[in-house]
N, C-alpha and C positions, 0 to 999 in steps of 0.2 A: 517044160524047160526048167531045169535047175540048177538052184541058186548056187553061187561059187564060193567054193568052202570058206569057213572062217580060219584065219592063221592062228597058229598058239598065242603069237605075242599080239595080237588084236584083241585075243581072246581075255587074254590076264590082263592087258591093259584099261579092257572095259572095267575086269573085275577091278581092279584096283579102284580105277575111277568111282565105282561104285559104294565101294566099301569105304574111300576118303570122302564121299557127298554124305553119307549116312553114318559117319562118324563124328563128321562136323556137324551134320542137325545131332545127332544124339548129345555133344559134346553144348551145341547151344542148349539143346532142350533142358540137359543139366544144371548150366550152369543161367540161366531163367528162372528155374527151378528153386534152385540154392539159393539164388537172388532173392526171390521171392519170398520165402523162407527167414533169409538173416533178417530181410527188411522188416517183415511182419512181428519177426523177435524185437527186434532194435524198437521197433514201435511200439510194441505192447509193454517192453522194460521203461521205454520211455513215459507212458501215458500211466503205470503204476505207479515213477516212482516221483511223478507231478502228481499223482494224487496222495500219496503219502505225505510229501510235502506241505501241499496245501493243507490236509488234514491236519499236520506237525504244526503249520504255523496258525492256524484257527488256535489247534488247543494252547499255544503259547500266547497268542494274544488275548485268549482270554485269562490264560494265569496270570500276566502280566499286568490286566486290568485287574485282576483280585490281589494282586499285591500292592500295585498302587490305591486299590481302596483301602488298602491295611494299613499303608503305611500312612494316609492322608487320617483315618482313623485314630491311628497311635500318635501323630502328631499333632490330631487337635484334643486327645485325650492327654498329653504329656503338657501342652500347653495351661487346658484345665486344670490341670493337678498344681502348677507352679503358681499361678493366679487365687488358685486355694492355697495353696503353702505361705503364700504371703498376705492373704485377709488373714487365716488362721492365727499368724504371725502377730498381727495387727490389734487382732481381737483378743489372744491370749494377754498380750500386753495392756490394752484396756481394761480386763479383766486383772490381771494383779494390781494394774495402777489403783481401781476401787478397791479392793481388797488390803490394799495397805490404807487410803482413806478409813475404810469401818477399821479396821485394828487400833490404828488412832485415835477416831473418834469413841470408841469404846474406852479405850485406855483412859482419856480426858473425863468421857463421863463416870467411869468407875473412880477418878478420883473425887471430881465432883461429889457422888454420891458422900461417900466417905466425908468432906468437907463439912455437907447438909447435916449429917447427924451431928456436929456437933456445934451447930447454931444454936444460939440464943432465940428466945420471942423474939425480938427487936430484929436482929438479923434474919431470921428466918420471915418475918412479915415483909421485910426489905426486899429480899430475895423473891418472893412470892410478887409482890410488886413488879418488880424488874423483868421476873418471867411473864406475868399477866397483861404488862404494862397498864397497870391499873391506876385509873386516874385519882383524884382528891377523895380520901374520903372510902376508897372501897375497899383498902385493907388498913385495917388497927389492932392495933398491939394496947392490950391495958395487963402488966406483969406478966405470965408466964402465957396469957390466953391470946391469939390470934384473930379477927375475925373478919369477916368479907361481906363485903354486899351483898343480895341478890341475886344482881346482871352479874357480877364479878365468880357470884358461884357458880353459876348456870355456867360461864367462861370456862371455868375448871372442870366442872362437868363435862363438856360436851369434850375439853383436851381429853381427858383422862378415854373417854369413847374413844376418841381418834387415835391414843395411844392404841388403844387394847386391839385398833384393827388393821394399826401400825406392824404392832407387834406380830399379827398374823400375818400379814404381808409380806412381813419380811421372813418368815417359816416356811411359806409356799413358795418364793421367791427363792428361798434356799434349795428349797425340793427342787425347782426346776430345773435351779442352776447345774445341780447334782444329773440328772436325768438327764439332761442338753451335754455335758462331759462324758456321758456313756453313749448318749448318740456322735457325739462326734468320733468318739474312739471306734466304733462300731462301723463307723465311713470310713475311717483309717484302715480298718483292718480289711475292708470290702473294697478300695481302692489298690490298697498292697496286695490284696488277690486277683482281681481285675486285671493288674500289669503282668501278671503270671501268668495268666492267663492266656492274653496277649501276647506275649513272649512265646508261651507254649504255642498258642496259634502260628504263630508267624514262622517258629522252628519246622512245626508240622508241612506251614503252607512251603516252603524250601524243601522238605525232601518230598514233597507230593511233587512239585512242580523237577527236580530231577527223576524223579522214579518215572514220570509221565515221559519224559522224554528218552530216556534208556529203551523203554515201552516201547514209543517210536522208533528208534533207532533199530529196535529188533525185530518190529515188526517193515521195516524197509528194506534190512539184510535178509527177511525171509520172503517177503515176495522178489526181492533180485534172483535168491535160490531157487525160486517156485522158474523163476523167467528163463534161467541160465538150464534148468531141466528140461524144460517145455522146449528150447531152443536145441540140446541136443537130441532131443526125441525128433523135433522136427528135422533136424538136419540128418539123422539117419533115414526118416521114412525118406524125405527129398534123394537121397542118394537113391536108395531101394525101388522110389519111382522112377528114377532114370534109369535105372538099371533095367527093368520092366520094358521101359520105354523100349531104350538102346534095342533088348533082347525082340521086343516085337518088330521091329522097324530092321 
């Protein structure tokens, strides 16, 4: 027994039916496909450009801690320096204040001196007294000749020592003074380098701290590039695979 023919328009109708089911799977499979694809792009630009980030803001929180340690640095070094500028201040003026003292006191005893030459016996045993504070009896005058006790000479002995290591004293004293004014000049000049330093540093840590981030920034705009390529390669092959698809189905 056989089967009863097929009509034309049966015929085309199936085709049609056929060719609109497997246009629509091709048509999903594509656009699944696509989907698949942008999403994976989108994700991966995504989770680059969170890692870039994060790297960006590491490296800026650590600049940002080396310049707050510079700046806490130069502020308690600026501090130092004004605390010095005013002992300096303090001390300089102590120092002239002696130094007009010995000028004076020199001045008096160089007249002094000058005076002593031209005493008499009588006066000059006087005087000798006054200086010695010599009691009854330890300094006499008999005409032009002076004369002392003892204990009263041994007294003068032992000034005249005390002079002579006076005298050194104050030589070495001098030297130091002299040496302590070329160390101090010598911290002057090592402190005024010191801040230039500083300065220099800190210009430096400014353009390190924008050079790093330009850095960043270019390397952010080149992995997006790196993303936005991979995204149309991908999105050609995904076309190419549906097409595959389509063509086999």
């Amino acid at each position: 027994m056989s089967s009863a023919p097929v009509s034309p328009v049966s015929a085309i109708t199936k085709d049609i039916t056929w060719i609109r089911t497997h246009a629509i799977v091709a048509l999903l499979a594509v656009a699944l496909i696509a989907g698949s694809i942008i999403g994976g792009i989108a994700l991966f630009e995504n989770l680059i450009e969170r890692h870039d980030e994060a790297k960006a803001a590491a490296q800026l929180k650590k600049e940002n801690v080396d310049t707050a340690t510079q700046q806490a640095l130069l502020a308690e070094l600026t501090k130092e320096h004004a605390d010095n500028v005013q002992r300096d201040a303090q001390q300089s003026a102590l120092i002239q204040s002696l130094v007009s003292q010995m000028q004076v006191q020199r001045a008096a005893t160089a007249k002094q001196v000058a005076t002593d030459a031209t005493l008499n016996a009588a006066a000059a045993g006087q005087r000798l007294a006054e200086q010695t504070k010599a009691g009854p009896g330890d300094v006499t005058v008999a005409n032009d000749l002076v004369t002392m006790s003892l204990p009263m000479t041994r007294t003068v002995v032992a000034d005249l020592d005390e002079l002579t290591q006076a005298q050194s004293d104050v030589s070495n004293l001098t030297g130091q003074l002299g040496a302590q004014q070329i160390l101090t000049s010598d911290a002057k000049v090592e402190l005024a380098t010191a801040n230039q330093v500083i300065a220099a540093d800190k210009t430096e840590l400014i353009a390190t701290i924008k050079a790093d981030n330009a850095a960043c920034d270019v390397r952010v705009d080149k992995e997006k590039a790196k993303g936005r390529k991979r995204g149309i390669w991908a999105a050609i092959g995904g076309v190419l695979v549906g097409l595959a698809l389509h063509t086999a189905i």
